[in-house]
C-alpha positions as CSV (number, residue, x, y, z in Angstrom):
1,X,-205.9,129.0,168.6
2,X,-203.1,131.8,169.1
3,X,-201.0,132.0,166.1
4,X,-197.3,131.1,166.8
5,X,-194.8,133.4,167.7
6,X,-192.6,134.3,164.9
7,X,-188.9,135.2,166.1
8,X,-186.5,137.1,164.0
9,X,-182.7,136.3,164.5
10,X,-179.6,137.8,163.1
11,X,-179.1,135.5,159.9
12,X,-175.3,134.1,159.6
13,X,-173.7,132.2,156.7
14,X,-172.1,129.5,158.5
15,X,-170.5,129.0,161.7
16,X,-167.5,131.0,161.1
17,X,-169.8,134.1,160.3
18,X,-171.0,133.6,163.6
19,X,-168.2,133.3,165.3
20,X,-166.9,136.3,163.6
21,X,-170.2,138.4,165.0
22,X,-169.6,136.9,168.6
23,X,-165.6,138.1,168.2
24,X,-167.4,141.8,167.3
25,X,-169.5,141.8,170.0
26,X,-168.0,141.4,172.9
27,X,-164.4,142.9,171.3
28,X,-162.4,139.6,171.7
29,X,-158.6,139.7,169.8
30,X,-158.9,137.4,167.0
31,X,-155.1,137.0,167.3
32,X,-155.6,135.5,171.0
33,X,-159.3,134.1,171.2
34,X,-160.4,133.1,174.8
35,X,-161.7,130.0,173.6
36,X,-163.0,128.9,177.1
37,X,-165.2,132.2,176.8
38,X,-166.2,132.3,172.5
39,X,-167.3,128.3,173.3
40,X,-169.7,129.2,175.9
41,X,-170.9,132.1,173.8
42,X,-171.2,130.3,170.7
43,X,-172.8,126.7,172.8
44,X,-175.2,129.4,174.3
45,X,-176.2,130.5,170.7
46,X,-176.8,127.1,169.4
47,X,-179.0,125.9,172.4
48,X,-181.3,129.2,171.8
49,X,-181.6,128.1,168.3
50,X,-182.5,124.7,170.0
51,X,-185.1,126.3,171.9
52,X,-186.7,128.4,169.3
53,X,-187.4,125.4,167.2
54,X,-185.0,126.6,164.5
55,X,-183.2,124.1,162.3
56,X,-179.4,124.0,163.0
57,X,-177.2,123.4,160.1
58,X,-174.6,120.2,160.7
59,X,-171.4,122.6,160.0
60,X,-172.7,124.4,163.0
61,X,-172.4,121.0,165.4
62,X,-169.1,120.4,163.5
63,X,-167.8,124.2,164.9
64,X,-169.4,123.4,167.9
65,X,-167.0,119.9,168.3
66,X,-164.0,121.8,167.0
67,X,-164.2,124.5,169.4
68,X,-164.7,121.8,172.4
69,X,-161.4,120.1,170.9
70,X,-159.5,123.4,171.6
71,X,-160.6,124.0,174.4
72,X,-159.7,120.5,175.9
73,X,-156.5,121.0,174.5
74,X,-156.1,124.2,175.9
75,X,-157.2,122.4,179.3
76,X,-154.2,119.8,178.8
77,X,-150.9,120.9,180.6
78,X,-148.2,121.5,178.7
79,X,-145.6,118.3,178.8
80,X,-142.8,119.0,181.3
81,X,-139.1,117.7,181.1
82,X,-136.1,117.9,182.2
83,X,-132.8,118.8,180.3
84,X,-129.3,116.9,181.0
85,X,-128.2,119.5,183.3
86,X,-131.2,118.9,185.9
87,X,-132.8,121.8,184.6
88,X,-136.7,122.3,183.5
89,X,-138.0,123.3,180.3
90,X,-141.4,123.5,178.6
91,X,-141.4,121.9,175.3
92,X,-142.5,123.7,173.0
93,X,-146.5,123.2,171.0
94,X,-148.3,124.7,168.4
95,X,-151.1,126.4,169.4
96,X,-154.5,124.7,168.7
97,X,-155.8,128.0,168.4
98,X,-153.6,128.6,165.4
99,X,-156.0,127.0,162.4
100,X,-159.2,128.5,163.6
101,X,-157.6,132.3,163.8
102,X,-156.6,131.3,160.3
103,X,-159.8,130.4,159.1
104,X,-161.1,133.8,160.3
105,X,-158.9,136.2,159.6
106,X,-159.7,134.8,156.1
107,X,-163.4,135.0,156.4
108,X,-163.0,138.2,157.5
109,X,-161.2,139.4,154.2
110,X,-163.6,138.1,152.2
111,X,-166.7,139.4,154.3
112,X,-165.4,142.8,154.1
113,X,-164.6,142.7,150.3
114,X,-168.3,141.5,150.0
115,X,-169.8,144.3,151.6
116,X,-167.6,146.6,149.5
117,X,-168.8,145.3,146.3
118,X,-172.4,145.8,147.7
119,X,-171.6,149.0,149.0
120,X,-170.7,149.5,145.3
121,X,-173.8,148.1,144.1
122,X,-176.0,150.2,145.7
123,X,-174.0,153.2,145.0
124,X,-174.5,152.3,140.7
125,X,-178.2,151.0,141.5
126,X,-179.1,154.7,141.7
127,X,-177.3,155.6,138.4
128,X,-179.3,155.1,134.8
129,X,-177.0,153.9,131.7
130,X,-178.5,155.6,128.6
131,X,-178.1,153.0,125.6
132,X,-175.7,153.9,123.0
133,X,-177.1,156.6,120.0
134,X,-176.2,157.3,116.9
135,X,-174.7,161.0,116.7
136,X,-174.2,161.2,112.9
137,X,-176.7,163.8,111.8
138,X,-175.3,165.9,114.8
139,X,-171.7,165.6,113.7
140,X,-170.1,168.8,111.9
141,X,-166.7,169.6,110.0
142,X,-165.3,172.6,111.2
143,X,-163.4,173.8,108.9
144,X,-159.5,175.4,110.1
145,X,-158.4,178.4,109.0
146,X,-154.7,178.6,107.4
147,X,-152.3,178.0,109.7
148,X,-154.1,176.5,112.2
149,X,-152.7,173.3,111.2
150,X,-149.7,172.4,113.5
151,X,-146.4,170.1,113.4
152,X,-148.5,167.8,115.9
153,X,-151.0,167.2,113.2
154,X,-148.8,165.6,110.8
155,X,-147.4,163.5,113.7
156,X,-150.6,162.1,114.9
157,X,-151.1,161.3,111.1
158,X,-147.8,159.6,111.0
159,X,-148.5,157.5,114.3
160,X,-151.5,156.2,112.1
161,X,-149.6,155.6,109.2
162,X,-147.5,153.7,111.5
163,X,-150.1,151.3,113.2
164,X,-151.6,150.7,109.6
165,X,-147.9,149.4,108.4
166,X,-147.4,147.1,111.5
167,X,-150.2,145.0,110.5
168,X,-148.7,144.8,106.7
169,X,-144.8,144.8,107.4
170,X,-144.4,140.7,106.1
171,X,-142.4,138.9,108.6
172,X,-139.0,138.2,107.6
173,X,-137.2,135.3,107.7
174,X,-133.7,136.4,107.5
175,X,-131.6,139.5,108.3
176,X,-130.8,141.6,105.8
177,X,-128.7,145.1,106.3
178,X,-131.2,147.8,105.0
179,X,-129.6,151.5,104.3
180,X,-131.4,154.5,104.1
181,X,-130.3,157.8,104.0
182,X,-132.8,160.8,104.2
183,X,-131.4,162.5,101.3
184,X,-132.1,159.3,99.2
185,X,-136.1,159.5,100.6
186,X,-135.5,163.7,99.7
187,X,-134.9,162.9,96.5
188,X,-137.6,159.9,96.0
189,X,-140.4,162.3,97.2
190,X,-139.2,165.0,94.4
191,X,-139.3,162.0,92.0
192,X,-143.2,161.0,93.8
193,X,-144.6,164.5,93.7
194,X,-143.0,165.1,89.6
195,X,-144.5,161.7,88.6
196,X,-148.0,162.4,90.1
197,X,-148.1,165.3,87.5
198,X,-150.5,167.4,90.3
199,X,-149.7,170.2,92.8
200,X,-150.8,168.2,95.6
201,X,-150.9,164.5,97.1
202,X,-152.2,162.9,100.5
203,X,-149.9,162.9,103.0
204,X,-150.5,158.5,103.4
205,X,-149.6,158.6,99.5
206,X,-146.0,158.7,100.6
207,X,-146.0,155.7,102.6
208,X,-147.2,152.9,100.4
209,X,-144.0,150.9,102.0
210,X,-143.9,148.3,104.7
211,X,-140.8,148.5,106.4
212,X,-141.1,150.3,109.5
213,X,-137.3,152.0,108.8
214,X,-138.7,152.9,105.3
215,X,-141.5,155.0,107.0
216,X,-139.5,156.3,109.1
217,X,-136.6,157.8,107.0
218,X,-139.4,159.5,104.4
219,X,-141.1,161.0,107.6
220,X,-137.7,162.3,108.5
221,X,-137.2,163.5,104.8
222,X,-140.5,165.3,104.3
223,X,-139.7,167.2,107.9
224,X,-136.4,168.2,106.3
225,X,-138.0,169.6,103.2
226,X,-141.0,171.3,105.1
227,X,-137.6,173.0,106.9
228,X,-136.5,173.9,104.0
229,X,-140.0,175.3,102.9
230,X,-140.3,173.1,99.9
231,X,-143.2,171.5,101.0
232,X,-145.8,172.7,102.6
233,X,-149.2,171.3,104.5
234,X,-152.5,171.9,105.1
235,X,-155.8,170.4,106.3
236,X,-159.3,171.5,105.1
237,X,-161.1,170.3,107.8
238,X,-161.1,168.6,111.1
239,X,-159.7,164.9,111.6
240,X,-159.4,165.4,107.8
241,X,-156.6,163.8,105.6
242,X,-153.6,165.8,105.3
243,X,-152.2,167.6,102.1
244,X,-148.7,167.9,100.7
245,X,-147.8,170.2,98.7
246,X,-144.2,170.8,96.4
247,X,-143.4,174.4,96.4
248,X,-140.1,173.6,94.1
C-alpha cells in the first residue's frame, strides 16, 4: 500500500488572514474590493481544501456566506426615484463593502505589528543577557587632588539633600507666612560651625531642617559665604561626603 500523499498549504489564522493573502496576491485595493472576483478566489480556496481532505474551520463557511451576501447586494440595483420636479435621482446606500474593508484594514494593523515584534524577537534571540555581578572588590576611591572639587559638586550634593527632605517635610495643615532672610541663615551657620567646637563639619550637617524654604535659604547663605571666602570645601575622594570648612 502507497503511503498517502502529504500536501503542504500556506497556513492562515482565520478567514480574514486569508483574505488578506488573496488581496496581496493578485494586488486588489482593499479600499474598493472586487468582491465578484475575491469571492471566486476565496470559494476556489475553500473547495481545494475540500478536495484535499483538509478540515475547514466554520468561520471560514461563515466568510464564505458573508462574502456571497455582498455580492448579492452588490448584484441588486440601486432603488430609483423620482424627485417633485420630474427629475431622477439615485438614492443614496451605504456600501456593503464598507464593514468588511473595516475588518481588514484592522487585521492588517495588527498582522504587521505582529511581525514587528517577531522581527524583534529574533533580532534579541541572538543576544546573551549576562546575569547581574557583584563589582565590589573591583570598586576603587580615587582620590581628587585640591581643587578639583567644583561648584557642581556641592549642587549635586544639595539636590540630594533635597530629595532626602521631601520625604521628611511633615504635611502641613495650615498656612503659615515663613520669613527667611540669607543673612539670618549667615549668621546661624557662624553660630553651627562655633558650637561644633571643630574646624570642619559635613556639608548634610547643615541641613537637619525640613522645610524645603529652610534648605533653601542656608544653601543660598553658605554660597554667599564661600563668595566671601569664609568657607571653604573640599572632597577627599570620589562620590564622597562633602566638607565645610570656617576660615573666620
Amino acid at each position: 500500500m502507497k503511503a498517502p500523499w502529504k500536501v503542504n498549504l500556506d497556513v492562515f489564522e482565520g478567514p480574514l488572514d486569508l483574505l488578506l493573502h488573496l488581496i496581496n496576491k493578485y494586488e486588489i485595493d482593499i479600499y474598493d474590493i472586487p468582491i465578484a472576483k475575491i469571492t471566486t478566489q476565496y470559494m476556489d480556496y475553500l473547495h481545494a481544501m475540500q478536495i484535499l481532505q483538509l478540515d475547514v474551520a466554520g468561520d471560514y463557511l461563515v466568510m464564505a456566506a458573508t462574502l456571497m451576501s455582498i455580492k448579492s447586494q452588490m448584484l441588486v440595483p440601486r432603488n430609483d426615484g423620482w424627485d417633485e420636479e420630474g427629475e431622477d435621482f439615485i438614492l443614496e446606500q451605504e456600501d456593503p463593502r464598507e464593514e468588511l474593508m473595516e475588518m481588514l484594514l484592522e487585521y492588517r494593523k495588527f498582522k504587521n505589528a505582529a511581525f514587528q515584534l517577531d522581527e524583534k524577537q529574533n533580532e534579541r534571540s541572538v543576544y546573551f543577557t549576562k546575569e547581574p555581578s557583584d563589582v565590589t572588590a573591583f570598586q576603587q576611591n580615587v582620590p581628587l587632588k585640591e581643587g578639583e572639587v567644583q561648584l557642581t559638586d556641592l549642587l549635586e550634593a544639595f539636590k540630594t539633600v533635597l530629595k532626602r527632605n521631601e520625604l521628611k517635610e511633615p504635611e502641613r495643615t495650615t498656612i503659615e507666612t515663613e520669613e527667611v532672610t540669607v543673612s539670618d541663615k549667615i549668621s546661624w551657620i557662624e553660630w553651627k560651625f562655633q558650637n561644633s567646637h571643630q574646624k570642619t563639619m559635613k556639608f548634610h550637617a547643615l541641613f537637619d531642617i525640613y522645610s524645603k524654604q529652610e534648605v533653601v535659604v542656608t544653601f543660598l547663605a553658605l554660597l554667599e559665604l564661600i563668595k566671601e571666602n569664609r568657607i571653604s570645601f573640599t572632597q577627599k575622594e570620589t562620590f564622597s561626603e562633602i566638607e565645610l570648612a570656617f576660615l573666620v
